[in-house]
C-alpha positions, 0 to 999 in steps of 0.5 A: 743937445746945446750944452753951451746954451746950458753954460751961458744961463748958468753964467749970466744968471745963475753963477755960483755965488756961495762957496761953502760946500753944502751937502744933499741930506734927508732933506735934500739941500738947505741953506740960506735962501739967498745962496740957493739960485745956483743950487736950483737951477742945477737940480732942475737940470738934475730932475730931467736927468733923472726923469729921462733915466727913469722914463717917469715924472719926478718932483721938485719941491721948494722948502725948508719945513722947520726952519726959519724963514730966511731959509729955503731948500729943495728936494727931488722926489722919486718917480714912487714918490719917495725919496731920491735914490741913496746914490743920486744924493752923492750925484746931487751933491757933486753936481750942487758944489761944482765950479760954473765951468765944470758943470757941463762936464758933470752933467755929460759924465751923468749922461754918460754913466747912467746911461741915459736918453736924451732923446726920452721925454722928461716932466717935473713936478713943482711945489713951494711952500709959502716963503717969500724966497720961493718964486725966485728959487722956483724961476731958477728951477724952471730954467734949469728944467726946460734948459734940458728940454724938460716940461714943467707942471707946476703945482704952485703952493702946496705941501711937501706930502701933496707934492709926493702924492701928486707924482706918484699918482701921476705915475701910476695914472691915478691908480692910488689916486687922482693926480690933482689937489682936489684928488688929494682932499677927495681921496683922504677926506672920504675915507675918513667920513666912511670910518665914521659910519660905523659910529654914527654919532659925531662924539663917541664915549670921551672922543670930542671931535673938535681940534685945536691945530697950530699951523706954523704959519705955514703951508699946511693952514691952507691945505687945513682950510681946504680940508674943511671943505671937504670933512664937512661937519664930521671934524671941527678944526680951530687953527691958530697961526694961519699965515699972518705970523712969522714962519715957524717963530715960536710956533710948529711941531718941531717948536713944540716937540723940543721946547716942550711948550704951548705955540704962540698965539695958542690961549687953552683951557685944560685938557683940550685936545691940540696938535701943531704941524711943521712949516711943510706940513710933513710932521705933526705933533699933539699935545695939551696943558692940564689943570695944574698948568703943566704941559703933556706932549703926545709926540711921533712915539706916541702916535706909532704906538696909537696907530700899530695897536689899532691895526693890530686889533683890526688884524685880529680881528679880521683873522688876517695873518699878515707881518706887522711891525714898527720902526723907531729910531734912537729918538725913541722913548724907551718907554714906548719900545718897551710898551710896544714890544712887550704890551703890543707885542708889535716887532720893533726895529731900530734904524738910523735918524732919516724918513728915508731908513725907516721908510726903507726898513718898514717897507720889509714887512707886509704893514711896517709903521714908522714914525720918527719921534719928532712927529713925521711918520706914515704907515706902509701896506705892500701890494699883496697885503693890501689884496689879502685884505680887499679879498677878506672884506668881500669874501661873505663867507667870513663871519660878519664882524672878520669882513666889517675889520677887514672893510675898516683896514682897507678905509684905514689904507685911504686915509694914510698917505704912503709916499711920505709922513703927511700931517694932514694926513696923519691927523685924520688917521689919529682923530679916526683911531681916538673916534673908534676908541672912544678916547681923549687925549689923556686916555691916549697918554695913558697907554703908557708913561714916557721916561723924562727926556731932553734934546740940546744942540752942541755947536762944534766947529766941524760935525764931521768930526762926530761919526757913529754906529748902530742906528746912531745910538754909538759914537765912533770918533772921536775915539775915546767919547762914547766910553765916557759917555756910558760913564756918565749915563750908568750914573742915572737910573735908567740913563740912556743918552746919544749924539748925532751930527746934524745933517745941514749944520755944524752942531751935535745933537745930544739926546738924554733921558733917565727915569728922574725928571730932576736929573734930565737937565743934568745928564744932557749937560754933562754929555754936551760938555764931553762932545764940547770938550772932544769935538771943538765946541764953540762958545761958552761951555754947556751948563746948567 
């Protein structure tokens, strides 16, 4: 292996040109476009390192989701398509924030430790998503990539989901699917139109099936355009900010989500049914304004109560005794815990904010659903469950109506993306639950009523200062803080507030919620006062 010829591109084209330390979160590195070259070309490299140890293809998807435009960032994805291994992150990050003339000697002490072959064939799964950033960073990753010897398959534009389905199909030699885009739309899109036939009416009851989606300005308009193709005329979809705006400006799930109002661009009448999607199409929000103007969100909480309730019914009435639970994190409405719980009587665990934790946790039981409450979220089924249920829909000596909910289970499978939360994906899980239901969307929000809630962000001068505990719903350090902030939540009737570091930038969320709207406001403020006051907050002071 010539590592020197590894040096040299390094050193004439990919030097590193930003000195900040940046840091491989659950959303692997994300930063300014402008400072990421180095960091791209250095997980190319990784990514054949990573594939030689795991003697399988891994992906390299280019983005930055929600954030703005001038943004970018990369993530690796494992062989099954999930998330990088906890203990390569560390390797990533070491690798990531070296000085140029250290990298060759990292990369030989990663060979080394891990063991790995170099003489064991390598392939790299590519994707970007739509910013303007991406086919630079994408060069770099490529020379990082065949600088080790590696083979490029570059699936150009695509969403972050499409990537984790395509490199898990093409480790399982397309046993959960076909390893190509059109085997992403054909797999979902057909199992969608087969739920339908057992309505066989386009509208059911109170459900309309028709759907305003607003885009982001981002990938996930195209793959939507695409997906047309495919539902033919079973699901209409109106999407607004389709790629002729800004990139997720004022618009995208997570606009939606924390500032509670309608997407730009979006003019609606009252009580339609509308959803918004992130900037990579990974997550996924509902919403809509009624008569009195007001708006109503139906957000990742939501969508987990829908979809573990519907599989519950399946379940019983399939007669299969199979473990089904849900995972939230502390962005969870305690409404929807308790709904959960006491009405679904669905197990309930709670873990750390990161699709990776909950992944991890649901993949514990035979169905684990987990969805974040931003909106990204998918639902698991283990292998032996899934053969439980393929045996039970063609055992005819079930009665009729046990095999048709078990037949629905295993179409409900092939809609749901496993390797990741899916937008796209998740909406056509959603529109089938609502189908079935003969619900609307104000049927759906009824289930139960969310306790009023707020998010804000507390710019500090170092988040590391901030540590917590318990699923992220106690503050550790500074020592003293979490004592005051129960003070102040035991104030409010049904007070419950935490903070967490960001992952990528120095600022503490703080999330708050108590039983009284007008109280909201003041409850987020006075925690975002305390962290400003012991976590060295910059700028003017948080107030109402």
């Amino acid at each position: 292996m010539d590592f020197q010829y590894i040096q040299n591109i390094e050193s004439s084209k990919y030097s590193k040109q930003y000195n900040e330390p940046i840091q491989y979160g659950t959303s692997g590195f994300r930063t300014k476009a402008e400072f990421l070259e180095h960091v791209l070309y250095r997980m190319g490299l990784l990514a054949v390192l990573r594939s030689k140890k795991c003697n399988a293809a891994i992906g390299l998807m280019i983005t930055a989701s929600h954030n703005v435009e001038s943004d970018n960032g990369v993530k690796l994805v494992d062989p099954n398509g999930e998330m990088l291994k906890a203990s390569w992150e560390t390797i990533a990050n070491d690798l990531a924030n070296a000085n140029d003339t250290d990298v060759i000697t990292i990369i030989k002490r990663i060979i080394n430790e891990e063991k790995i072959n170099m003489s064991a064939n390598a392939i790299v799964i590519t994707g970007r998503d739509t910013r303007q950033s991406g086919p630079s960073l994408l060069d770099a990753a490529v020379a990082g990539i065949k600088a080790l010897n590696g083979v490029v398959k570059d699936f150009g534009i695509v969403t972050t989901p499409q990537l984790h389905y395509l490199v898990f199909c093409t480790n399982t030699n397309s046993k959960y699917g076909e390893s190509t885009l059109e085997g992403y739309y054909n797999k979902f899109s057909k199992a969608y139109k087969r739920m339908r036939e057992y309505k066989n009416v386009l509208n059911n009851d109170k459900y309309v099936a028709e759907l305003h989606l607003d885009a982001a300005n981002g990938v996930g308009a195209l793959a939507m355009k695409e997906f047309q193709k495919h539902l033919d005329s079973v699901l209409k979809v109106n999407i607004y900010n389709d790629g002729n705006g800004e990139l997720n400006y004022m618009c995208g799930a997570d606009y939606v989500k924390i500032h509670q109002k309608v997407p730009i661009n979006m003019q609606l009448e009252a009580n339609v049914k509308c959803a918004s999607i992130d900037g990579d199409a990974d997550r996924i929000i509902y919403f809509y304004i009624d008569e009195a103007k007001k708006f109503h969100i139906l957000d990742g909480d939501r969508i987990a109560t829908l979809v573990a309730g519907y599989i519950k019914e399946l379940l019983q009435e399939s007669s299969l005794q199979l473990n089904l639970g849900l995972v939230q994190t502390a962005y969870a409405n305690a409404s929807s815990t308790n709904y959960i719980s006491q009405k679904l009587k669905v197990p309930v665990a709670c873990v750390s904010t990161g699709v990776k934790h909950l992944h991890n946790k649901a993949t514990e039981f035979d169905i684990g659903v987990y969805f974040e409450a931003n909106g990204h979220g998918t639902v698991l089924f283990k292998e032996t469950a899934i053969q439980s249920i393929s045996n039970a829909a063609e055992n005819l000596k079930l009665k009729e109506n046990e095999r048709i909910a078990a037949e629905k289970l295993i179409h409900i499978i092939n809609i749901i993306n496993q390797t990741v939360g899916d937008a796209l994906s998740d909406m056509l899980l959603i529109e089938t639950i609502l189908h079935a239901k003969g619900w609307s969307i104000i049927d759906w929000e009824q289930c139960y009523t969310d306790l009023p809630n707020k998010q804000v962000k507390v710019k500090v001068k170092d988040r590391n200062i901030i540590t917590t505990t318990n699923a992220e719903r106690q503050c550790v350090t500074p020592i003293g803080l979490q004592n005051e902030i129960d003070k102040v939540t035991a104030k409010y009737s049904k007070g419950r507030s935490f903070i967490r570091p960001s992952g990528t930038e120095d600022i503490v969320r703080v999330y708050a919620e108590c039983e009284n709207l007008s109280n909201v406001n003041k409850l987020a403020i006075e925690v975002s006062l305390l962290v400003y006051r012991h976590a060295g907050g910059i700028g003017p002071e948080p107030t109402l």
